[in-house]
BATI-316541 format. One line per 8 residues: number of its first residue (from 1); their letters; for each residue x, y, z of C-alpha. Coordinates in steps of 0.5 Angstrom, whole numbers. Last residue first. Example, Ala and Ser with C-alpha at 12.3 -4.5 7.8 and 13.67 -1.06 7.14 Angstrom:
! BATI-316541
2	sa	27 -2 14 ~ 25 -9 16
***
This chain:
! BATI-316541
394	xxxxxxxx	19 45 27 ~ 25 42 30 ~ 31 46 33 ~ 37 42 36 ~ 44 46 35 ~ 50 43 36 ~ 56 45 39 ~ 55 40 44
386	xxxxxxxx	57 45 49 ~ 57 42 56 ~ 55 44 64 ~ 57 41 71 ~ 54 45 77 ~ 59 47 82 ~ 53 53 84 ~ 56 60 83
378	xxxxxxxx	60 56 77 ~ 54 55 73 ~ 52 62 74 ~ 59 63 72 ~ 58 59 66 ~ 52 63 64 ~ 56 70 64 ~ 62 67 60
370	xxxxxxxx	57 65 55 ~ 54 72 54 ~ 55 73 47 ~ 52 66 47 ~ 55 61 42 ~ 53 55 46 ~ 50 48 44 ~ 46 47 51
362	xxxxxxxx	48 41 57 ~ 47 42 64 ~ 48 38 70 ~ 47 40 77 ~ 39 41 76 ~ 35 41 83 ~ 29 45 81 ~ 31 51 84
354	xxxxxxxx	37 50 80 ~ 33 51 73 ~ 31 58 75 ~ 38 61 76 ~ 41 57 70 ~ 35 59 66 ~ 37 66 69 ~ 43 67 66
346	xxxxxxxx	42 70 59 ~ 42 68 52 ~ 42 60 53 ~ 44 56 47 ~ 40 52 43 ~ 36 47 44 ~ 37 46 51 ~ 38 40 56
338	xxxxxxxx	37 40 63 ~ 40 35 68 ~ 37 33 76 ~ 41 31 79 ~ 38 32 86 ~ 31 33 88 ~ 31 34 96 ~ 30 40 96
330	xxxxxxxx	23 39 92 ~ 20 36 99 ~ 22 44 102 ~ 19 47 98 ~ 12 43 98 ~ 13 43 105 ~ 14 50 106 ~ 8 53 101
322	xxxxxxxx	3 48 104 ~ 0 42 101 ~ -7 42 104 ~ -9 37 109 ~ -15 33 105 ~ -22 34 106 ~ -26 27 106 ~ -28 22 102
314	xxxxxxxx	-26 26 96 ~ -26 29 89 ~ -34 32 89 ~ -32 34 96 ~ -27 38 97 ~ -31 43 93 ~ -36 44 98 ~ -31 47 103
306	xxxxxxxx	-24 49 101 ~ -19 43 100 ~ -19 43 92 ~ -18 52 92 ~ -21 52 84 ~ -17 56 79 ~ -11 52 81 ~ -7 51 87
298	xxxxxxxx	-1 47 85 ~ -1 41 88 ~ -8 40 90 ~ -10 43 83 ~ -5 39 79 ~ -8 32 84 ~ -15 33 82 ~ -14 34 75
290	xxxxxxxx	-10 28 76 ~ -15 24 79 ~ -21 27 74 ~ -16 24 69 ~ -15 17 73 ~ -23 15 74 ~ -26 18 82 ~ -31 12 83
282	xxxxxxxx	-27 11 90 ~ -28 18 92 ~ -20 20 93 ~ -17 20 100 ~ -10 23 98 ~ -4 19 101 ~ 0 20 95 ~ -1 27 95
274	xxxxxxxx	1 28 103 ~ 7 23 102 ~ 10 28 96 ~ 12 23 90 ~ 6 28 86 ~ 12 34 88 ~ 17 30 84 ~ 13 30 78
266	xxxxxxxx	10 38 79 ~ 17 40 81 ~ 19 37 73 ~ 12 41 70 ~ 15 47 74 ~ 21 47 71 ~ 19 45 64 ~ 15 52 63
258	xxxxxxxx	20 56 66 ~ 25 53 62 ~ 21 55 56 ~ 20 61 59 ~ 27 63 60 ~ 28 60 53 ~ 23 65 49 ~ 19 64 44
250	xxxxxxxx	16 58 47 ~ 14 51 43 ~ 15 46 48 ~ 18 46 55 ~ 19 40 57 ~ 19 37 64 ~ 21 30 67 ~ 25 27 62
242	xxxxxxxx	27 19 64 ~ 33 16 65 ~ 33 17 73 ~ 33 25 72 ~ 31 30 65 ~ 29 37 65 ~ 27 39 57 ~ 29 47 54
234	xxxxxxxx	25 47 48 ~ 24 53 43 ~ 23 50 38 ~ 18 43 37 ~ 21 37 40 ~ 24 32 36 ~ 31 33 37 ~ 29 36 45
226	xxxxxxxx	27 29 46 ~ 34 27 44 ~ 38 31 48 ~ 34 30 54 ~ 35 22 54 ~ 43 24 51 ~ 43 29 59 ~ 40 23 63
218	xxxxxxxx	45 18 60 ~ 51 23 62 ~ 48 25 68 ~ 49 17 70 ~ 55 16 67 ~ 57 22 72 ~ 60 28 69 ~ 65 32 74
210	xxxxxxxx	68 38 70 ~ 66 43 75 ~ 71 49 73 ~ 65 50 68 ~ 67 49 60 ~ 66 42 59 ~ 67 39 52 ~ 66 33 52
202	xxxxxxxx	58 31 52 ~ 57 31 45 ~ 62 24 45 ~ 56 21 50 ~ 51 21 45 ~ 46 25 40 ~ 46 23 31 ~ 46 29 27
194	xxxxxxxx	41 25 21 ~ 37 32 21 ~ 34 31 14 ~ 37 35 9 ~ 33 41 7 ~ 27 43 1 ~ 21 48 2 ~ 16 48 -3
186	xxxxxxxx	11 54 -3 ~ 5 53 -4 ~ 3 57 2 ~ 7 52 6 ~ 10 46 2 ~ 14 40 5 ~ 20 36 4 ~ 26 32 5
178	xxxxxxxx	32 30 3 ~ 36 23 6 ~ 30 19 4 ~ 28 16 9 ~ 30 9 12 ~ 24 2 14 ~ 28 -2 19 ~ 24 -2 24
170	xxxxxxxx	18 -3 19 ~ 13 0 23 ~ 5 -2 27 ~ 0 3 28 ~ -6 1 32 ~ -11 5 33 ~ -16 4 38 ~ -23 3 35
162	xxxxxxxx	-26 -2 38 ~ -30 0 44 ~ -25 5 44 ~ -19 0 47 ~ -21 -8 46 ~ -16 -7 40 ~ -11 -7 45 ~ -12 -13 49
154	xxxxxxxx	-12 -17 41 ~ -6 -14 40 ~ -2 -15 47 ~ -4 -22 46 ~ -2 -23 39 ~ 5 -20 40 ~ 5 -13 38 ~ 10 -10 32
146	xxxxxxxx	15 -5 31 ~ 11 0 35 ~ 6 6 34 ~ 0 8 39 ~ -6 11 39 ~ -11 16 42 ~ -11 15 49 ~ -14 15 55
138	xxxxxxxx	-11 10 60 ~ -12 4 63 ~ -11 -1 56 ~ -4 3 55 ~ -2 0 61 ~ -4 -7 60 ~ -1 -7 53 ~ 6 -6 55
130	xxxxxxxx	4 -13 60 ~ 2 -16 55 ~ 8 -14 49 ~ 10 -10 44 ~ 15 -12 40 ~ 20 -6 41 ~ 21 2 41 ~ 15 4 43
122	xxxxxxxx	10 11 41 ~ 4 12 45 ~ 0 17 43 ~ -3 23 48 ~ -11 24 50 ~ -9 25 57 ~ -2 26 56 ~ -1 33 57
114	xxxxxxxx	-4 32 64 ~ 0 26 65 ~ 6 30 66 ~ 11 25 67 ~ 6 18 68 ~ 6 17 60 ~ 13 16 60 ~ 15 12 67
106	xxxxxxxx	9 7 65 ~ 13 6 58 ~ 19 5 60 ~ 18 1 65 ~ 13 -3 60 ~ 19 -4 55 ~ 23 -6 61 ~ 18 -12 62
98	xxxxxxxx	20 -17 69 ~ 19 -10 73 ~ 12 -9 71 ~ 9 -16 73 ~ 4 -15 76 ~ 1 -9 75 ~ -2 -5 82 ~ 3 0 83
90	xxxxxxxx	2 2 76 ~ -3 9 77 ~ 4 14 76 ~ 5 17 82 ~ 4 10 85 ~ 9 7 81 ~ 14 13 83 ~ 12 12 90
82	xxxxxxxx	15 4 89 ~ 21 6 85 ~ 21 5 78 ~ 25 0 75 ~ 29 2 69 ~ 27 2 62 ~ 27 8 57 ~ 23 15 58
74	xxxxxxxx	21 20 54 ~ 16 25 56 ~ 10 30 53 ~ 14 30 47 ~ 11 35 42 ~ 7 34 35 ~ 1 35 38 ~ 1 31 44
66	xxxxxxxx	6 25 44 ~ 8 20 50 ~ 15 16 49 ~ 18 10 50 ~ 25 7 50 ~ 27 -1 51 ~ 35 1 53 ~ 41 0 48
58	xxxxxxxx	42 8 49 ~ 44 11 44 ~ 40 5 38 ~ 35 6 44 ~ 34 14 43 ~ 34 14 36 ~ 28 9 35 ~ 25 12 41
50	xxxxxxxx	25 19 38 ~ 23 18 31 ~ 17 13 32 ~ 15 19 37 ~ 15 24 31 ~ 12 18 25 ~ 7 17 30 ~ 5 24 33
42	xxxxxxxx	4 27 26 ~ 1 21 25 ~ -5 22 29 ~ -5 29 27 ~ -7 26 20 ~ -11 22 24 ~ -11 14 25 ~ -16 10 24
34	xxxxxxxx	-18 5 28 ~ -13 -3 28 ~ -7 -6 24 ~ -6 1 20 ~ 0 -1 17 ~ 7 3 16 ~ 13 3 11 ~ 8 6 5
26	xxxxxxxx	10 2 0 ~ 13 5 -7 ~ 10 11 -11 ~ 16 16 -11 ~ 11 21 -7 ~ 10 16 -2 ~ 2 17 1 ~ 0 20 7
18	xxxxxxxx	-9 23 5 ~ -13 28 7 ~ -19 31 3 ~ -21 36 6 ~ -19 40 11 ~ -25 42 14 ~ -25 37 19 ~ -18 41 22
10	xxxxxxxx	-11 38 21 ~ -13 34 15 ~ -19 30 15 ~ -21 22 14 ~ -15 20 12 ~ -14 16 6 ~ -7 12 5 ~ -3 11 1
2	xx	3 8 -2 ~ 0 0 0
***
């Protein structure tokens, strides 16, 4: 098959819509199950991207959450703690430990699971049973991966009243090293972003702390290769071999390191003993949790403790989280790294990056004020890198 009919483009009323191979061959994907969207696909062949890469660099299962066209998290597949497995609804899977893939998914999806909601998945091996598992509790649009075993297929099939959809990709499908795309009906031609994201980018240290723990490097590549496929501006925080925060999209750094930090305080801050404890209403469903936990940690457009409001999510009221322990909770997150990019303009990403507990960064460098953001560093005996390259995607 070299095309396929999409219901509509971006919109509904962007019609017709279709994918196809604009030099006649087969299409390396297959729609095993739904039908996928444009944004759908969008998402897929991104998210696909990036977990591919980020296992060829890493030799770890890898997994992603996407939504429109941005990475809400990535991950690859180490074992979550036990409040990291409550934070993140798994805590009651058998068999999650024995299953990478489904570790690394868990902790992708679990990230940031208000951006989530509604996300495509993206797996960079077989899918297998327990995998599958997770993605059946969550509301999501689709998923993408090299193949699914027989079980793993017909669990997710079950999703959507049937109509879940399944991708399924050629690994070893490679593109074209040009690639295009019309805008106003105009042609735009470039090479394709090959530029490939390992340790070797993180020799050049350039803070009077030189100390880069293997740990902090594979951390900084899994940062770095979400930013790849992230839409510019980008900051992403990283910790434990998952990112934690990405800031998307923004016209300015310091707001994108804004943005990321406060979605990485969040993470942490969902491990806090008194949001774990939440005496959520039994037939409360995860979303309306986690709008519930969001509004709990960060005090959103409704006082979630206040009388009248309390008990729509709850058996009974909860203690609020105060401004005291919700700071010092985040003081214990430590080693955290963060990747950018391109390169910080000003020393206030450093800044506000160490309130949430960021000791080692890397970003291209080329600043006019390079030697100010490396004194800030210094300031704080972080470590920081110049990869030399620029990582925009649009």
């Amino acid at each position: 098959m070299n095309e396929l009919e999409l219901k509509y483009g971006c919109n509904p009323n962007q019609k017709p819509a279709r994918i196809f191979m604009r030099d006649g061959g087969e299409l390396p994907i297959t729609a095993l199950n739904g039908r996928p969207g444009y944004i759908n696909l969008l998402d897929a062949l991104n998210a696909w991207q990036l977990v591919k890469e980020l296992k060829e660099a890493t030799g770890m299962a890898a997994a992603t959450s996407f939504k429109h066209v941005s990475p809400t998290s990535a991950a690859v597949g180490l074992p979550l703690s036990a409040n990291l497995k409550k934070a993140c609804f798994v805590d009651d899977m058998p068999g999650l430990d024995d299953s990478p893939l489904a570790c690394a998914y868990a902790r992708a999806r679990g990230t940031d699971r208000l951006c989530s909601f509604g996300d495509w998945a993206a797996l960079s091996d077989v899918c297998d049973v327990t995998t599958a598992k997770l993605v059946e509790h969550e509301v999501s649009d689709g998923i993408i991966a090299p193949g699914y075993t027989k079980e793993a297929l017909d669990i997710l099939k079950g999703k959507r009243n049937g109509n879940y959809n399944i991708v399924q990709i050629d690994p070893d499908y490679v593109p074209a090293p040009q690639e295009t795309k019309e805008v106003f009906g105009i042609t735009f031609e470039q090479g394709r972003n090959e530029f490939k994201i390992g340790p070797h980018l993180l020799e050049n240290v350039v803070t009077a702390n030189r100390e880069l723990p293997e740990s902090a490097k594979r951390d900084l590549i899994v940062a770095l290769i979400t930013l790849k496929y992230t839409q510019s501006n980008s900051v992403c925080y990283a910790v434990d071999g998952q990112a934690i925060g990405v800031g998307a999209g923004q016209q300015s750094r310091i707001h994108c390191t804004r943005l990321a930090g406060g979605k990485a305080d969040t993470w942490h801050l969902r491990q806090h003993p008194k949001v774990l404890a939440l005496p959520f209403l039994p037939m409360l469903g995860r979303p309306d949790r986690d709008n519930a936990i969001d509004s709990y940690i960060n005090g959103n457009e409704e006082d979630i403790c206040q009388d009248g409001v309390w008990q729509k999510y709850f058996i009974c009221r909860p203690e609020p989280l105060t401004p005291q322990e919700a700071r010092a909770w985040l003081d214990n997150l430590k080693n955290v790294v963060l990747g950018s990019d391109a390169f910080f303009p000003f020393p206030d990403n450093i800044e506000r990056a160490r309130r949430s507990g960021v000791r080692y960064v890397a970003e291209p460098g080329g600043s006019i004020r390079d030697d100010l953001v490396i004194s800030k560093c210094n300031d704080y005996d972080m470590v920081m890198a110049f990869t030399g390259m620029r990582l925009f995607h649009h």
